[in-house]
C-alpha positions as CSV (number, residue, x, y, z in Angstrom):
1,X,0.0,0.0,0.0
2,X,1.0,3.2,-1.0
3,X,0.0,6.9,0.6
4,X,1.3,10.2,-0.7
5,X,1.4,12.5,1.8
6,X,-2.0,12.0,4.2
7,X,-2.3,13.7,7.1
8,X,-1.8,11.6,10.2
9,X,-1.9,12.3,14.2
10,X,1.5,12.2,15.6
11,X,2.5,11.9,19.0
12,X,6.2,13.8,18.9
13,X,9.0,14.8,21.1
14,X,10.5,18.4,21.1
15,X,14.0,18.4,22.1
16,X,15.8,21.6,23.9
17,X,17.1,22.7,20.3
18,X,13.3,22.5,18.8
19,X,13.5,19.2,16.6
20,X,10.7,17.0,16.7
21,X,11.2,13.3,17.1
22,X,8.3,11.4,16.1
23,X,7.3,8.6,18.2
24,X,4.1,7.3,17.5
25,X,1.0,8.0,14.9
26,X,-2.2,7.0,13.6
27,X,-2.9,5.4,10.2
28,X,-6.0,4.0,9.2
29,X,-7.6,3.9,13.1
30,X,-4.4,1.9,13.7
31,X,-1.8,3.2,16.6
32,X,2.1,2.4,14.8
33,X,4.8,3.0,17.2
34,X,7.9,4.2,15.4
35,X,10.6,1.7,16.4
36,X,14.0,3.3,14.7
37,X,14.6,6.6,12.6
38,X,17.1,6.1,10.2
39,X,18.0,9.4,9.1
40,X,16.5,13.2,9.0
41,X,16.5,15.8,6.7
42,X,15.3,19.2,5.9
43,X,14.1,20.3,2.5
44,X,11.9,22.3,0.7
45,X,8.7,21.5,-0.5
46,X,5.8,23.9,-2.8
47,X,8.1,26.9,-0.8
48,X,7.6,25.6,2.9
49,X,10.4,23.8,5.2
50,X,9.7,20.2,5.7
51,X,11.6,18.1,7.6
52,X,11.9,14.2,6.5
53,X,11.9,11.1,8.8
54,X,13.3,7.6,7.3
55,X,11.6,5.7,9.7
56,X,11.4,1.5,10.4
57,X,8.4,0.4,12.2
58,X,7.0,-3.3,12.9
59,X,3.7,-3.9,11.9
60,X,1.5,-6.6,11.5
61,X,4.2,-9.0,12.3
62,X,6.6,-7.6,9.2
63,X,9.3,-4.9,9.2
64,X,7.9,-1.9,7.6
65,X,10.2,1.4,6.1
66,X,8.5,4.6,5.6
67,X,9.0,8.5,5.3
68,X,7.1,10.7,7.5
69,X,7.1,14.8,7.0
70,X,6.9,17.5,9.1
71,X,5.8,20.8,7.2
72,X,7.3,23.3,9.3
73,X,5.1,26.2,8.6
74,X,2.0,24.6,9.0
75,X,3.3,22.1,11.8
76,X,1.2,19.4,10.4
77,X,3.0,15.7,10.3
78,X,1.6,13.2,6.5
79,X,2.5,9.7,5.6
């Protein structure tokens, strides 16, 4: 399954510098904890800052990787 860029609920973590670490989200009416982020970057997207999270979650019994983005100016997280 495929999804470009739906919204999702996140449950994050602000550090002392102001980076959010996501930790856990909603997909589908399903709660997906994010096990391990692989790498982070920040990059532009239609003119607004997004960050980007490489993540690796299980679920459903299978190793799943996926992005998640943060848009900075609109501080909304999508799948």
């Amino acid at each position: 399954m495929k999804v470009y860029m739906q919204p999702i609920e996140m449950i994050a973590i602000s550090k002392a510098d102001g980076v959010q670490v996501p930790r856990r989200f909603k997909c589908e009416g399903n709660a997906i904890n994010v096990d391990k982020i692989e790498f982070c970057e920040e990059t532009k997207h239609s003119r607004n800052r997004v960050i980007i999270y490489k993540c690796h979650s299980v679920i459903d019994g299978t190793n799943r990787i996926y992005e998640v983005k943060f848009d900075i100016s609109f501080t909304k997280w999508y799948l």
